[in-house]
N, C-alpha and C positions, 0 to 999 in steps of 0.2 A: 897422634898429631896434636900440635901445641896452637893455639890461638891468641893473640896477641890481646890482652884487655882493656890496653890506654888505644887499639886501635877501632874499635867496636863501640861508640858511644852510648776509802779510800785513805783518804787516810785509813789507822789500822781499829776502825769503830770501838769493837769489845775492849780492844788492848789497847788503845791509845787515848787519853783524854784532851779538851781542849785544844785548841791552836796552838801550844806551846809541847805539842807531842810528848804531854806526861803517858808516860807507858804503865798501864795497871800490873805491879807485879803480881806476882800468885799470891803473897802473903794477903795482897786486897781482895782477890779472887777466894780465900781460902775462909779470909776474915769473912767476906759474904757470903761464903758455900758452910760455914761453922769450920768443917772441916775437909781436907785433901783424902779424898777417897783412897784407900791404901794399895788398889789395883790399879789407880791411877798413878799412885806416886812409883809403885814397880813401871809399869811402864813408860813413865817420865824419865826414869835412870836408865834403864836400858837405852832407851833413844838419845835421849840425850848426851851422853856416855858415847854411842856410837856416831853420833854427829860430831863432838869433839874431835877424835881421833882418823874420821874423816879428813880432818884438815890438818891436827898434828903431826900428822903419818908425814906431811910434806918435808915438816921439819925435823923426820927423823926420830919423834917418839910419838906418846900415846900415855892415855891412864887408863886405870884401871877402877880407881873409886872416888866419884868424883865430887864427893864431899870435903875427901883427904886430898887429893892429889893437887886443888886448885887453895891449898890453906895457904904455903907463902907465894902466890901473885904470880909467879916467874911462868910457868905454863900458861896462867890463864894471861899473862903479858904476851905469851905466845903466839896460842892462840889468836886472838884480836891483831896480832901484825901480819901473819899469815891469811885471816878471812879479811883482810880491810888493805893490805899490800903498803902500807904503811909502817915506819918504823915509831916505836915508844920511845918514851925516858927510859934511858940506863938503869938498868933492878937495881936494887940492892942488895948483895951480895950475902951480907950476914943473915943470921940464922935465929937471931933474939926474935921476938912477937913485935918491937915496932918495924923492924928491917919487912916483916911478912906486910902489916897492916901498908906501911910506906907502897910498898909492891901492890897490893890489892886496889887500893887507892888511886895510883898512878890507871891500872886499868881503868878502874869506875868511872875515871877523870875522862878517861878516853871516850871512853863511851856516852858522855855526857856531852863532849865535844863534838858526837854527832848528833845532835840536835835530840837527845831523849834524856829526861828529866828524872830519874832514880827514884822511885817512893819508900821509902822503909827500908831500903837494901843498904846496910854498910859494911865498911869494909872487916869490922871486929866480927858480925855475924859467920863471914864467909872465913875468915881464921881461923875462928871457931868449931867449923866444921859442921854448921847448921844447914841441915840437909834441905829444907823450907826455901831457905834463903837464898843456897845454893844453884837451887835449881829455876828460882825466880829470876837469880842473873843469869842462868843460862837460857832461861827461855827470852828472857829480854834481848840478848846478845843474838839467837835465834832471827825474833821477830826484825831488829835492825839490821841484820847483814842478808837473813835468807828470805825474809817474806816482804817485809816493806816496799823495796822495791818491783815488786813484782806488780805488775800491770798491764790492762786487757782491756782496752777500749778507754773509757770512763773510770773505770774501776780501779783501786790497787789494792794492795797486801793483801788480808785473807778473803774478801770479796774479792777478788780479782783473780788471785789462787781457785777461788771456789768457781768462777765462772769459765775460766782456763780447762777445769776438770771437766766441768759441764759440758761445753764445746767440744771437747775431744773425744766425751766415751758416750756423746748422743746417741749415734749411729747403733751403739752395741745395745744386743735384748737382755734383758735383765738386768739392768746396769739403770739409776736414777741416782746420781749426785747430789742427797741437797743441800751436807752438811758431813763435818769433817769425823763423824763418829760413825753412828749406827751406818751410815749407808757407803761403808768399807765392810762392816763385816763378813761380808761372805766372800771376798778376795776377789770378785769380779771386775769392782771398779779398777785395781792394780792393774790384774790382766790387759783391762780391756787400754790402760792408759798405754802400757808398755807394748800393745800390738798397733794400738794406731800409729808408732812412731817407729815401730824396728816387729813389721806381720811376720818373720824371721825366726821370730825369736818363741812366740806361743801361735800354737794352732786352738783359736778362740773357740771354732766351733764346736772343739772336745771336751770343751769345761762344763759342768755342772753345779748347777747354783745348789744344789743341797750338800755339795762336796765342799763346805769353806776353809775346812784344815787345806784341804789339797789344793784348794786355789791359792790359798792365802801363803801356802809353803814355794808352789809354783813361781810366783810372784817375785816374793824374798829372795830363792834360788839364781833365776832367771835377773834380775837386777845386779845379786852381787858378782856375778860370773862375765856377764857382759855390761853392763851398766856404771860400774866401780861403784854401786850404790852400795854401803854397808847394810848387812840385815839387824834394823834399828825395834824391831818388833817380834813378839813372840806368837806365831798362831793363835797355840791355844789360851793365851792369855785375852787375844782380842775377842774369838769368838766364844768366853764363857762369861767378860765382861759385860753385862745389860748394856750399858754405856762407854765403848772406847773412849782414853783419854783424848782431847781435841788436840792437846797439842802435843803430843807424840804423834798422831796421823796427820798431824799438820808440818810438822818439821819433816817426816818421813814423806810425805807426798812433794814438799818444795824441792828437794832433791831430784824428785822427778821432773819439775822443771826446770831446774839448772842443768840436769843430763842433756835434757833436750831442747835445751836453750837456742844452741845451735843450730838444732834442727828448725826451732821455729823461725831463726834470725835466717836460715836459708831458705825456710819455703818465705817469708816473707820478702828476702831477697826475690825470690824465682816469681812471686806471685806480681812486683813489681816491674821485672820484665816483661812477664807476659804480657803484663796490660799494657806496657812499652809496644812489643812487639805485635802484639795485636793492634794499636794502631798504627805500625806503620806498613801491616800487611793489607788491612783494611786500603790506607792512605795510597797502598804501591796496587791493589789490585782497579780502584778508581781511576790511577793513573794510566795504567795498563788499556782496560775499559776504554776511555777515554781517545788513545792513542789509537785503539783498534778503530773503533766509531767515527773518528773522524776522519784514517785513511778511507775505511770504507764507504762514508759519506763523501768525501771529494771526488774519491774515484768514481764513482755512479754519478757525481754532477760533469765529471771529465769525459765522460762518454755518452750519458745527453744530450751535450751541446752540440754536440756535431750531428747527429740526429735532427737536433729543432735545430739547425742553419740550413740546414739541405733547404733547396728552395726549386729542387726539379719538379716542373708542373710537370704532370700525368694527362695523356693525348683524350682519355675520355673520364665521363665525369662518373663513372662506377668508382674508377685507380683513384680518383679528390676525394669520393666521397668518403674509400675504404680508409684515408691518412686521416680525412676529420674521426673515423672512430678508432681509427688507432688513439688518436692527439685524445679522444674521451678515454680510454681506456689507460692513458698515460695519468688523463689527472683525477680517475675517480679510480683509480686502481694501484699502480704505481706510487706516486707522489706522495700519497697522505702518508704510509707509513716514511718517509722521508722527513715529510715534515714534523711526524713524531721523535723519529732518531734523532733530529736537528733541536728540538726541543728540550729531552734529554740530555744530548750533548753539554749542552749549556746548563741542565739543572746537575749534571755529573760535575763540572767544572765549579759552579759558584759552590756547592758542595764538599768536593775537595778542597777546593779554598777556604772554605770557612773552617775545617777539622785543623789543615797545619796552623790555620793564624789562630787557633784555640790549644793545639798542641806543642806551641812556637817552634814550629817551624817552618822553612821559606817555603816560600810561594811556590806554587807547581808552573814552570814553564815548557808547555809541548814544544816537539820536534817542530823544527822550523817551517813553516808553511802550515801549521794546523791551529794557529789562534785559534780562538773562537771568533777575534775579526777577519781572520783569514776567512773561516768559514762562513762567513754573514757575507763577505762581498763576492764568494764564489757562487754563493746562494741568489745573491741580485744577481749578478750575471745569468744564472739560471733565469730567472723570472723574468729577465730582461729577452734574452731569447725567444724566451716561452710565450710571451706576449707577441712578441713581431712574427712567430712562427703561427700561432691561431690564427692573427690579421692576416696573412697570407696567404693560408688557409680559406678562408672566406672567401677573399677578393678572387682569388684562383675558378673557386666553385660560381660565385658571379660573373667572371668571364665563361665561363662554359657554359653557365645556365644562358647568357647572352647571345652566346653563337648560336645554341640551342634553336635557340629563339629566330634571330637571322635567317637561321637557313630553312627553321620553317616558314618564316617569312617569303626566306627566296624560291623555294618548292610555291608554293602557295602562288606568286606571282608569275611566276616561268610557264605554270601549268594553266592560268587563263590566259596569257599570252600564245601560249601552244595551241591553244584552241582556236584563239584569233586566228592565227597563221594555217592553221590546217586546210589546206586545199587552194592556200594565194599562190604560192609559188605554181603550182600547174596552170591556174587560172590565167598567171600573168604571161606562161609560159605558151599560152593558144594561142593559135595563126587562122582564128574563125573568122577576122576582117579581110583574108583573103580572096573566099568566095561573095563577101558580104553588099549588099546593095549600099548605096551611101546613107542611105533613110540608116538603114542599120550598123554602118559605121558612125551615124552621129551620134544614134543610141550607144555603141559600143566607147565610143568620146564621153560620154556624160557619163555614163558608168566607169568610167575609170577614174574621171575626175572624182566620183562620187568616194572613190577607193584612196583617190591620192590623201582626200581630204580626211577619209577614215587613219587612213597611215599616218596623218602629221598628228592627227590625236593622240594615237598609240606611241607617237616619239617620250616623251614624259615618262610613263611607262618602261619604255625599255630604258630609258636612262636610268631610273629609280631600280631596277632590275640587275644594271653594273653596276648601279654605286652599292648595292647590297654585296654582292658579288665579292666586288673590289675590297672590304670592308669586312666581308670573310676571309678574304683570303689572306688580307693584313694582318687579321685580330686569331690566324688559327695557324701559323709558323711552327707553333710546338704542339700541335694537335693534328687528328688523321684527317680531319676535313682539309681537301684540296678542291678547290674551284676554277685552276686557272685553266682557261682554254677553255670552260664552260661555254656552249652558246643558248642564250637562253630563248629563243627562237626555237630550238630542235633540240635540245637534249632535255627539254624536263620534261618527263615521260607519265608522272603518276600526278591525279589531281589529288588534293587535302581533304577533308570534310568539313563538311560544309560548314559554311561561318556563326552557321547559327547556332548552331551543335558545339562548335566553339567559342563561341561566348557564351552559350551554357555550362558548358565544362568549366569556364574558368570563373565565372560565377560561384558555383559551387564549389572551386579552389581556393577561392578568396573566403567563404563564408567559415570552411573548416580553419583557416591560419587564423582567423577573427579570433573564433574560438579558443584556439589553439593560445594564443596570443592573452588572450582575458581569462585562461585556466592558469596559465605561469605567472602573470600579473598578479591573478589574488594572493596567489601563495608568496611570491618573492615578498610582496608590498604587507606581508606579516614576516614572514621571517626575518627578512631585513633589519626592522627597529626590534624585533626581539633579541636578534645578536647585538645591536647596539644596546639595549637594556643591561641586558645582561653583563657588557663589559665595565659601563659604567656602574652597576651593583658589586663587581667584584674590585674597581679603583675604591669603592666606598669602604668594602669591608677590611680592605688593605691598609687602610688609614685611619679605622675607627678604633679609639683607645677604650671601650666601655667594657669589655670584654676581655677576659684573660687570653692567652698565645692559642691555650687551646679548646677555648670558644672562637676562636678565629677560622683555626683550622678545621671545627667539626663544620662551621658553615661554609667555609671554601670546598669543601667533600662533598657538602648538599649540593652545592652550586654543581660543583665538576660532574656528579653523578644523573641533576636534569639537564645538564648540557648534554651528557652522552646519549639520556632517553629521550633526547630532539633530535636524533640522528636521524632518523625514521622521515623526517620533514626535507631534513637536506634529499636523502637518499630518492624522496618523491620528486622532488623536483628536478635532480638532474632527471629524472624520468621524463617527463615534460618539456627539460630543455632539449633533449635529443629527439624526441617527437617533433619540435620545431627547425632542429637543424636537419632533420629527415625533409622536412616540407618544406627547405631553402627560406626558413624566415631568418631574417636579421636585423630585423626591426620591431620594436615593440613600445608605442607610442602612453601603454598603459602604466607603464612602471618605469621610476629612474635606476629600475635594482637588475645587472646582468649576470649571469650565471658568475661570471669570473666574479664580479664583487663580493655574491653570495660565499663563491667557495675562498676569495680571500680572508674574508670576514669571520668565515669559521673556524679558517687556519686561524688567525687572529686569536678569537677567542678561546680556544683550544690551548693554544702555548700560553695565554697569558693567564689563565687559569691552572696551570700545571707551573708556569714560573710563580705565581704567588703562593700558591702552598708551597714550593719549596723556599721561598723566602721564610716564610710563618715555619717551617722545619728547622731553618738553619737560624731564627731567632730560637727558638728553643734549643737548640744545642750552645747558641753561644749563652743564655740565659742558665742553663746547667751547669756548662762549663763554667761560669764564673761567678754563680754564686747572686746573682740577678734577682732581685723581687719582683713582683706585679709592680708593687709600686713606684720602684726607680724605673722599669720597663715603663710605666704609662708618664711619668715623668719626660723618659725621655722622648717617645709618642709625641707627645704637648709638646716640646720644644720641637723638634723637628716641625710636627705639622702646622706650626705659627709660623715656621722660615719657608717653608712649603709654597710659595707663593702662585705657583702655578697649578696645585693639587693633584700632580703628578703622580706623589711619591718618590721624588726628586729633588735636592735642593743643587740649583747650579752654584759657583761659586762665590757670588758676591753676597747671596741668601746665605751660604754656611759662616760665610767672614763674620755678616751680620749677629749671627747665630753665635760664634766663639766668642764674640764681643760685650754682647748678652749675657755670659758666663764667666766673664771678667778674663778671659784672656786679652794680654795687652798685644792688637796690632795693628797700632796707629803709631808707636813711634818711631825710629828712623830702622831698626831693627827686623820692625813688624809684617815686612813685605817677607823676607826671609824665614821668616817665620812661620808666616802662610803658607809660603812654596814648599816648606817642610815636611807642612801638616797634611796639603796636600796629594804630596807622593802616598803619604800612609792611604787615604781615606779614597786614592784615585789613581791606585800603581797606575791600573788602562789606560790613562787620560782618556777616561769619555766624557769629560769635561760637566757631570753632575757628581753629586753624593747621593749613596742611596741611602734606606734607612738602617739596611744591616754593614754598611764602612762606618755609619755612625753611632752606631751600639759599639763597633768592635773599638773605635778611638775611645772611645766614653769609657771605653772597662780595658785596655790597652794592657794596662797593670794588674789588672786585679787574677787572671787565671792561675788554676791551681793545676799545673800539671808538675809531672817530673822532669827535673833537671838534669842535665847532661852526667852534675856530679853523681847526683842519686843514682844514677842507673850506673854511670859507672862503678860505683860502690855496691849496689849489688851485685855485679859481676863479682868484684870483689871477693865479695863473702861466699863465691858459690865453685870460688878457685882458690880457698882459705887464702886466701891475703895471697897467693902469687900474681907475680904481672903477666900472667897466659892463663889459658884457660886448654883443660882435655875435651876432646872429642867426647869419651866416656863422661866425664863430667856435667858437659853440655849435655846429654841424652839422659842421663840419671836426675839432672835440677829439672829438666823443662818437658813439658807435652812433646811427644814427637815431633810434630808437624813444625811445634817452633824452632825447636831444636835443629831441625836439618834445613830452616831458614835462616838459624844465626852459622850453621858453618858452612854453609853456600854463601855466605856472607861477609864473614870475617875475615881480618889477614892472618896468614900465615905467622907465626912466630920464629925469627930466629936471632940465634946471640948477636948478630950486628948491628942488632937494634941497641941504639943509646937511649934513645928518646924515643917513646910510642907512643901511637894514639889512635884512638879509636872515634868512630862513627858508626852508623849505621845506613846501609848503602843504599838508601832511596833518598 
């Protein structure tokens, strides 16, 4: 399977002198040594000799002795157009000693023309056939085409070479690089350079450091077989020399970095991607994240609400009481973790945000209805609910506790009225004036009257009796109290106890809710300004430049960490508040602090202590990201919190205009409105009609991020599909870690020949 790729988005110290890269021949080296050691100069010509013909082989020949062979010019003109891919002056054809010198010359010229300065080497020497000399230009010609450029960090040519070596056979035991002689001899370092790059090829673990014929043959073998590396050195020459020559191990080892040149310009390539794709795996699982969290944060506000609207009063006050501890068990149980996801949410979002606008790329915008101001106003609406659903709640339990009340009021009245009435109706019902003398029908007259008169007393009475009545039976519709048809003459059957006994009881009712009441006041009326302390401690430390990013953040962790070990105070206090809704208190004259304040307040300072460290996180990413001092950081600090005018940590926008003005952006002339409205989209895609301080770090350093470019990566792909415009499946699996590997072809397009024009992205 084929993947489309346009769719998928120090100098030389010892050897070199001065700034004007005079190169120390050997003759200088030879002049300072007295003399070129004779094991040295064998192994000079062997290498040397064999490195030529490396490169002549392209063009079809080779030498054999290369004192002789490079005497008239025309080889060693060869040479130098084959290693440099450039063409010479035309030889000279003749065969006289100036026709040679001319040819010599013309090289020397060349090579002078890359910037290295010749010392004692001329052209009569190398006619001549002087071996010295000879190999002086060859080791120069060496150092300019094979080492020089060679570079590793900081470093180039033979420091650079040597630290390349160093890097790559770390890993391996018995293996220390420190220098280009003695610590080759035992053939380890070879080994170990050629398994880090092709483990294929030697099985490292069978090697034996006392074996350095056998490694050192291994080595040679294994390079010229698979490598096209010529074998430029002789075992036993290295390992009977005290001292290998440096620079035959030095020209034989850069060969090993030209082999693997590739290899490194691919794992570099690959190393490049990865860091690509690791943040956009990072960047897509945030998103992912994100999009979960806030369906399943809406959907639990989407089926709350209907819950806290239901507004069906319950006929007795057991069913009111049992919703007030559901409605406790909703917000001291339920809710917080809510309010934590919601909080998150939002520290996921300005987070993700801050990684693309550091990684340039656009802005994350969720599926439609999952803002983060979607979710703040489905969130008020919760809270809106939530509030008129407790009031409800209350008022509900007050009507019941009411009726309560009434009807033992009405019991209470009905039952000494019933006693009144006990035995009139017979009384009135006697025909004793019958038999009766008159004497004792006047008596029986004055006792009545006595009675009529007791009766229009008791009228008051029974009226206060149906107005109670009446007044039940109004106030109790949706409740199992029925009164009507009551007569409160004859049906109240049981008396109350006694009044006194009831006003001691409620005496005593009254004294525990005192209590009750001045147990929740002490504690509110501390914890209260403690949550406001504490919010304003942490606007302070949000805004104080004395401090580096992360002196900010270790004291935002202190802060967040004695918040959490104040739980313990909250958790006491709902304790107390529910002991008070248990004993129908709803009033508390000793504190202006209500339970819902308290538990606002610590929702409050909860998120806004988790929003501020991740502010102080996401400055220090943009501060990494782009290369940011302490000191332009407090710079900027200073400037902000001088435009800061309300000490929010917010500049709204006539404060930031003020601000850019300050800084000599011009927008006061006719221009300048436009201008602003520019700046603004940047610093306030949201329109929430402030700036904070991290739109104002990221405008301030807008330019300055060092990330990889569309082109860069494309061009690693490049190099990791040799220069094709697709990419293999196999390829993709062999350049990259698994995991990224089956992310970029679950990813990529398809390749086929109908493509004219490709291009590539990356599909988050």
């Amino acid at each position: 399977m084929l993947f489309s790729l346009l769719t998928f988005t120090s100098d030389l110290t010892s050897y070199m002198m001065n700034e004007e890269h005079q190169y120390m021949t050997p003759e200088d080296e030879w002049d300072r040594d007295l003399l070129l050691d004779p094991a040295w100069e064998k192994q000079q010509r062997k290498t040397f000799t064999a490195w030529c013909n490396s490169h002549l082989r392209k063009a079809g020949t080779q030498i054999e002795n290369i004192e002789d062979d490079f005497r008239n010019g025309l080889k060693l003109m060869l040479l130098l157009e084959v290693i440099s891919g450039e063409r010479l002056p035309k030889p000279d054809k003749g065969k006289m000693r100036f026709h040679k010198i001319a040819n010599v010359n013309k090289a020397l010229d060349f090579i002078c023309s890359k910037g290295v300065k010749l010392v004692s080497i001329g052209a009569e020497e190398i006619v001549d056939g002087n071996t010295k000399m000879t190999l002086g230009m060859i080791w120069t010609i060496i150092l300019r085409f094979a080492i020089q450029d060679i570079s590793v960090e900081e470093t180039s040519a033979k420091e650079g070479l040597l630290l390349w070596c160093q890097r790559k056979t770390a890993p391996y035991r018995n293996v220390n690089v420190q220098n280009f002689h003695i610590s080759w001899k035992d053939g380890l370092a070879l080994c170990a350079l050629i398994h880090r790059h092709r483990p294929d090829l030697i099985d490292y673990s069978k090697l034996k450091k006392d074996d350095p014929i056998g490694n050192l043959n291994t080595a040679f073998e294994v390079a010229e077989k698979y490598l096209d590396i010529p074998k430029m050195l002789d075992a036993e020459d290295i390992v009977n020399t005290p001292k290998p020559d440096e620079k035959a191990i030095m020209t034989y080892v850069s060969c090993f970095y030209h082999a693997f040149a590739g290899a490194e310009q691919a794992e570099t390539a690959a190393n490049r991607i990865c860091k690509v794709l690791a943040v956009n795996q990072e960047n897509e699982k945030l998103m992912e994240e994100y999009e979960k969290l806030a369906s399943e944060l809406l959907e639990w506000i989407r089926k709350t609400i209907p819950w806290l609207e239901n507004r069906t009063a319950e006929h007795h006050m057991r069913a009111m009481q049992q919703k007030l501890e559901d409605f406790r068990d909703y917000r001291r149980i339920h809710k917080p973790p809510r309010v934590q996801e919601k909080c998150q949410l939002e520290i996921n979002f300005n987070t993700l945000q801050t990684k693309l606008r550091l990684s340039n790329r656009p802005a994350f915008m969720p599926s439609e209805g999952k803002m983060v101001s979607d979710i703040a106003n489905a969130w008020k609406g919760l809270e809106q609910v939530e509030k008129g659903y407790e009031e409800w709640l209350l008022t509900e339990i007050r009507r019941l506790e009411r009726l309560d009340h009434l009807a033992e009021k009405f019991k209470q009245k009905s039952s000494l009225h019933q006693s009144w009435t006990s035995g009139k109706e017979e009384l009135l019902s006697m025909k004793d004036y019958e038999s009766a003398s008159l004497m004792e029908i006047r008596a029986l007259m004055r006792k009545h009257e006595a009675f009529e008169s007791d009766l229009a007393a008791h009228q008051d009475r029974v009226e206060q009796i149906a107005a109670i009545a009446q007044e039940l039976n109004n106030s109790s519709s949706s409740s199992s109290i029925n009164l009507s048809g009551v007569n409160p003459y004859t049906k109240v059957k049981h008396l109350v106890p006694l009044r006194d006994q009831m006003l001691q009881e409620e005496v005593a009712r009254q004294q525990a809710n005192e209590r009750l009441r001045r147990q929740f006041a002490a504690q509110a009326n501390i914890i209260g300004p403690w949550i406001q302390t504490k919010m304003e401690e942490i606007g302070h430390v949000s805004v104080d430049i004395a401090g580096s990013l992360e002196e900010q953040m270790n004291n935002l962790k202190q802060y967040e960490q004695n918040i959490i070990n104040y739980k313990s105070n909250i958790d006491k206090l709902e304790g107390d508040h529910q002991l008070s809704q248990e004993s129908l208190i709803f009033d508390n004259k000793h504190t202006n602090y209500t339970m819902e304040h308290i538990r606002v307040g610590w929702e409050q300072l909860l998120t806004t202590i988790a929003r501020t460290i991740n502010e102080v996180e996401n400055q220090i990413l943009t501060r990494d990201a782009k290369g940011i001092s302490q000191e332009q950081l407090n710079e900027f600090r200073a400037s902000f919190n001088h435009f800061d005018r309300k000490r929010n940590g917010m500049m709204d926008p006539d404060d930031f205009r003020a601000c850019l003005i300050s800084m000599g952006y011009d927008l006061v002339s006719s221009l300048g409105e436009v201008e602003f409205a520019r700046i603004m989209t940047l610093v306030d895609s949201n329109n929430t009609g402030v700036v904070t301080f991290q739109a104002f770090i990221d405008f301030m350093t807008r330019e300055t991020a060092e990330t990889d470019t569309a082109d860069q990566v494309m061009a690693s792909f490049k190099i990791l599909a040799s220069d094709k415009s697709y990419i293999t499946v196999d390829e993709l699996r062999r350049e990259l870690p698994p995991e990224q590997a089956e992310y970029c072809i679950s990813r990529m397009t398809r390749y086929t020949e109908l493509h004219t024009t490709l291009e590539w992205t990356l599909a988050s």
